[in-house]
C-alpha positions in Angstrom: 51.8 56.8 96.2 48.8 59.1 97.3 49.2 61.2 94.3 49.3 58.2 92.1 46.4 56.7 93.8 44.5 60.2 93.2 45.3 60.2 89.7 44.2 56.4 89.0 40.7 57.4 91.0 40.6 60.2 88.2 40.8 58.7 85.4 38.6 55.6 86.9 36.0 58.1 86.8 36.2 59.4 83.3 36.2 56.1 82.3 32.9 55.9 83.2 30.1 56.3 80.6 28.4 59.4 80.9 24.7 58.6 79.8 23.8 62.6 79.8 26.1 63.5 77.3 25.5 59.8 75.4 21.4 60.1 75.3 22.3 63.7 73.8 24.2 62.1 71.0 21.4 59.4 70.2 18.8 62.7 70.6 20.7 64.8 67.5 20.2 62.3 64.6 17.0 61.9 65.3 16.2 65.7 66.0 17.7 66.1 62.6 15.6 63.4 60.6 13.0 64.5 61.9 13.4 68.3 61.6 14.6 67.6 57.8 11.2 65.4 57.0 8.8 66.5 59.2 9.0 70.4 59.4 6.4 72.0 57.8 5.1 75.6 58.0 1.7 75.2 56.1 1.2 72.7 58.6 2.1 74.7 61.7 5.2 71.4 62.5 8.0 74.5 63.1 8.2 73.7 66.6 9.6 70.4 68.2 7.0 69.7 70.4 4.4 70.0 67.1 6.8 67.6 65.7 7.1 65.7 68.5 2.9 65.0 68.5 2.4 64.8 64.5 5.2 61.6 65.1 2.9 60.2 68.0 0.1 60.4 66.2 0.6 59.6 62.7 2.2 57.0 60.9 5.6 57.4 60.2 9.5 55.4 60.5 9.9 56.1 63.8 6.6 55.6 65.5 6.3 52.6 63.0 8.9 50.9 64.3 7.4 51.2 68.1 4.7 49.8 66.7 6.3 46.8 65.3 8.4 46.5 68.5 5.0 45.8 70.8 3.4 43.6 68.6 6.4 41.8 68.3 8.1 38.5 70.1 11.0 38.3 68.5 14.3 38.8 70.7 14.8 42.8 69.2 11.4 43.1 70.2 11.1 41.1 73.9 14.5 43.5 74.4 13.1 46.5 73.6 10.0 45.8 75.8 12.4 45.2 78.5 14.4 48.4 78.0 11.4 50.1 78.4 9.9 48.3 81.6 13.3 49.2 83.2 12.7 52.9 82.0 9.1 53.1 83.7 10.6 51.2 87.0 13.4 53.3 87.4 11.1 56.6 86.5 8.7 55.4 89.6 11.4 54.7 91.4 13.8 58.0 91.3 11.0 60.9 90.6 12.8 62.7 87.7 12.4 66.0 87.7 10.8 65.9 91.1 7.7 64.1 92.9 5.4 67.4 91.8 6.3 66.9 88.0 7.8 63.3 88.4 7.4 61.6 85.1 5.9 58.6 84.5 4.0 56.1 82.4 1.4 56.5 84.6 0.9 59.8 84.2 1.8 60.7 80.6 0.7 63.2 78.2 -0.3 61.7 75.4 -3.7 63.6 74.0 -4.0 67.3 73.0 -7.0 68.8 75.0 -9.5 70.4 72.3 -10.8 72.5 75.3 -7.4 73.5 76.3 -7.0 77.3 77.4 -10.5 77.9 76.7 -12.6 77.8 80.0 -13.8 75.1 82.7 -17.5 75.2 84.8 -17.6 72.4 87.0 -20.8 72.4 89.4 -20.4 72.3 93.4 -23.3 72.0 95.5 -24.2 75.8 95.8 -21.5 77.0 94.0 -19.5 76.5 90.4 -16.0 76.6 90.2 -15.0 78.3 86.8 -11.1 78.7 85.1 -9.9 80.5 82.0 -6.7 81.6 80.8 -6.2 85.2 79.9 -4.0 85.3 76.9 -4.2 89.1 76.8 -1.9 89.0 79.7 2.0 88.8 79.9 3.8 85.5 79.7 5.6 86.4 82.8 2.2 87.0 84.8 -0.7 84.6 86.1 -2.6 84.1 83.1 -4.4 80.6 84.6 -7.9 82.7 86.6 -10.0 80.5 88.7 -13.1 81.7 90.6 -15.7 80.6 93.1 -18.9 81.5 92.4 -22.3 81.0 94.1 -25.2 80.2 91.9 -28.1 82.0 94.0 -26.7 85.4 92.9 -23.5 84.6 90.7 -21.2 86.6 93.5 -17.4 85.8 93.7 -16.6 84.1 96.7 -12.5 83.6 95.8 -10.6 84.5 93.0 -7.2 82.2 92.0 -4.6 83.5 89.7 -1.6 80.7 88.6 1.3 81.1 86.5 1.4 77.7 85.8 -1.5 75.2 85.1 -0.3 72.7 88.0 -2.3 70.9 90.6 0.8 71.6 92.8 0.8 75.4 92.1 -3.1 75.1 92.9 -2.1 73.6 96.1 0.0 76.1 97.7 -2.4 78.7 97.2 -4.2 80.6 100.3 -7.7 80.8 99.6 -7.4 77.0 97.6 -6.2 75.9 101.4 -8.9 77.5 102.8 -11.5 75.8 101.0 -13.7 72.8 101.9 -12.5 69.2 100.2 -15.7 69.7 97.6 -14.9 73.0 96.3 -10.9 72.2 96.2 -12.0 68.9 93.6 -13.7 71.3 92.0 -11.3 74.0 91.5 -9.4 70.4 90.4 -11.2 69.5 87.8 -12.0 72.9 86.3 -8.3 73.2 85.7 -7.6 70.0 84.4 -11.0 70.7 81.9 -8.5 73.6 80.6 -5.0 72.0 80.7 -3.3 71.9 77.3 -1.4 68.4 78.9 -4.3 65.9 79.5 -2.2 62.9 81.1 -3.5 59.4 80.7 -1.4 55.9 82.4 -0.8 53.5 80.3 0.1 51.2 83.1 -2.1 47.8 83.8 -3.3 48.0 87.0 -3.4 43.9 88.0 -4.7 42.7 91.0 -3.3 40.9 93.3 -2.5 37.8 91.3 0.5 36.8 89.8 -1.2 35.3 87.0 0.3 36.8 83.5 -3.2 39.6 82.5 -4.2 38.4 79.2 -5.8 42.1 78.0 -2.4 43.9 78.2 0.6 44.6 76.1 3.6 42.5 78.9 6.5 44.6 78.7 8.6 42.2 81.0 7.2 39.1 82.5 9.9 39.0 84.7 9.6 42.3 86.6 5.4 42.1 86.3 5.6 45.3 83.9 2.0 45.2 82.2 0.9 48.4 79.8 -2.7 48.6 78.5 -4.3 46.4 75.1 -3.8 49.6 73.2 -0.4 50.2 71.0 -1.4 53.6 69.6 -1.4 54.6 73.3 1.6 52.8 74.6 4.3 53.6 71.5 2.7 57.6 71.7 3.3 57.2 75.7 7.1 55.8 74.8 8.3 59.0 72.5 6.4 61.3 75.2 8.9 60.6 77.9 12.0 60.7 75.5 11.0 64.2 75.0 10.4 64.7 78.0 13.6 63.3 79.1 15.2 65.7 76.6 13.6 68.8 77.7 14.7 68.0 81.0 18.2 68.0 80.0 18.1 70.7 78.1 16.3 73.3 79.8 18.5 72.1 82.6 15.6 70.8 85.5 17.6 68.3 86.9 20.8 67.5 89.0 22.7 65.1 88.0 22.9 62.1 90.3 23.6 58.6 90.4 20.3 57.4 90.1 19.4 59.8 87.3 22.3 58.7 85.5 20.3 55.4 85.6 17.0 56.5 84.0 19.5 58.2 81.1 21.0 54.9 80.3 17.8 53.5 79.8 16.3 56.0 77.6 19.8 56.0 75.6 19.5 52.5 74.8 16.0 52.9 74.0 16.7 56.1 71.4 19.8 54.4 70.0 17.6 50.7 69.1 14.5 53.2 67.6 17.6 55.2 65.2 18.2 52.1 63.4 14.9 53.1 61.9 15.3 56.4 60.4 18.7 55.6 58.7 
């Protein structure tokens, strides 16, 4: 009876949907429309995430249909919102791929940053924090420079080198931990002045009332889910974390858990209800 009991536990299990390997299968058709219809080398689209931003940005089936979905209150559309105010609860909720780099609708990359990679000055008292990136460096070095600098006589006081363009990188650095809290906000936003990902929230931000917001897209009444008045912004913020969601599953950043599985389902749902558009 014990081995028959472990067998039926089995197969319990595999009968189980696995929303990894099901979000993957919504992922491919649309990988392949879009690749098929929106690749373009005199354009500089022959890389998904320039793909990826040309269908945030411009008009097209897929973002179309987002579009149509928000401004909508039809039942397709009042699910869809729905779907997507679980996805942004769970997201909060279970920090996917970690609280550092936890995605979320409230902190969303949704705007290419003309200054990216170029350089930051931001004023301190006495002093001006300054960042670049050195492109004449590896890949595999710290290419992201910061400096301290005081204005009197334009002397170094600290230099920073990153390999990544992280607040969290920034962080665990020496002589950022030795600083005062003035000069580490400035090292802050000198970095952010030069980060290729500006992130913007498309969350509401209600007071205290319960009273329904009347400037804001609802996404569930129900659950108090509120996104900002601007449906550019929301459906760009929407395909953002797919991506996202998809380059974490690919590149292999997470660990599969329970609660992941969760967020997966979600954003299959989601991916699977946008296809019907590109058929």
């Amino acid at each position: 009876m014990a081995g028959t009991t472990s067998i039926i536990d089995k197969w319990i299990n595999r009968a189980e949907p696995d929303y990894y390997i099901m979000f993957v299968k919504a992922w491919l058709p649309f990988n392949a429309w879009y690749m098929t219809n929106l690749y373009s080398e005199d354009e500089k689209r022959v890389h998904d995430r320039d793909i990826i931003y040309y269908i945030m940005t411009k008009s097209n089936k897929f973002r179309d249909k987002i579009h149509a979905f928000l401004n909508s209150t039809d039942d397709d559309s009042v699910q869809f919102k729905e779907m997507v105010a679980g996805l942004s609860i769970l997201l909060d909720k279970y920090p996917l791929p970690n609280i550092e780099n936890q995605l979320s609708f409230s902190r969303v990359c949704i705007v290419n940053n003309p200054n990216a990679r170029k350089t930051g000055n931001v004023k301190v008292g006495k002093y001006t924090c300054t960042s670049r990136f050195d492109d004449t460096r590896p890949k595999t070095s710290a290419r992201w420079i910061l400096e301290v600098v005081k204005n009197s006589n334009t002397q170094t006081q600290g230099i920073i080198e990153l390999h990544k363009c992280l607040d969290s990188e920034l962080a665990q650095n020496l002589y950022y931990q030795s600083c005062d809290d003035s000069i580490k906000k400035g090292l802050r936003e000198s970095l952010n002045e030069i980060n290729p990902d500006m992130v913007t929230s498309v969350k509401y931000e209600k007071s205290g009332t319960k009273k329904v917001p009347h400037d804001c897209i609802v996404m569930s009444k129900m659950n108090q889910v509120y996104f900002i008045n601007n449906i550019d912004y929301v459906a760009r913020a929407i395909i953002r974390i797919l991506y996202e969601l998809r380059c974490k599953l690919f590149h292999g950043e997470i660990e599969p858990s329970p609660d992941y599985q969760k967020i997966y389902e979600c954003a299959f749902q989601i991916q699977r209800l946008l296809n019907e558009s590109i058929k």
